[in-house]
C-alpha angles and dihedrals in degrees: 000000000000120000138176131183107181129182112267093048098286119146124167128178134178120202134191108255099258123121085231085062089073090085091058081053101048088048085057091051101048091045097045080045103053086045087058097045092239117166128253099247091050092048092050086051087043082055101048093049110040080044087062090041097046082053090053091050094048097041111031102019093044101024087228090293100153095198087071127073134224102220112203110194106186127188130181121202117193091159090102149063102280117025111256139190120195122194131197120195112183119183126166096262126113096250127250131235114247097210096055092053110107125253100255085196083067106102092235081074104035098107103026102114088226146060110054102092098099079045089059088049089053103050081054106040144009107267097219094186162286122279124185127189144126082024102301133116110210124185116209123208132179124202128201090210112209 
């Protein structure tokens, strides 16, 4: 693990790509959050879907391929307006196109015991979008913290 609090609210983490290294994850949450003075109820909502997202990465991006890392940067601008977090997780895949992904609410989808976790992002925080380049996706994600 590779971790990295700096002054102005940025955090960044890199994690092997193995679904135990999650908890490493959730302790640097909680920790960045409480810095931050983020609320209980938004933390729980930062964990579930950075969690889904951390899964994606593993899974799809690196094809749970252990050798490879998943890599979070995290920064937190209170210098507007609205208080805002942006989160970067970069993993080795090619990337994906989030208009072509399937509505797991269709019926067609209803029972199958995978797909919905970009739906539960989603449903968190505002996917900004998907870069690809040297050979990383990253997906990028911005919060609005309570």
């Amino acid at each position: 693990m590779d971790f990295h609090c700096l002054p102005m609210n940025v955090c960044s983490l890199l994690l092997k790509s193995r679904s135990a290294e999650y908890e490493v994850l959730r302790t640097v949450l909680r920790t960045f959050g409480e810095i931050e003075g983020y609320s209980k109820g938004f933390l729980f909502s930062l964990e579930l879907s950075m969690k889904e997202a951390f899964v994606n990465a593993v899974s799809h991006g690196n094809m749970s391929r252990e050798e490879l890392f998943v890599e979070f940067v995290m920064r937190a601008d209170s210098s507007g307006e609205q208080v805002t977090l942006e989160a970067d997780i970069s993993d080795s895949g090619s990337g994906f196109n989030l208009e072509q992904l399937p509505d797991p609410t269709f019926e067609g989808f209803l029972l199958r015991s995978s797909g919905r976790g970009l739906y539960i992002i989603r449903s968190i925080a505002e996917i900004v979008g998907v870069e690809v380049s040297d050979g990383r996706s990253t997906l990028k994600l911005r919060y609005t913290p309570y």
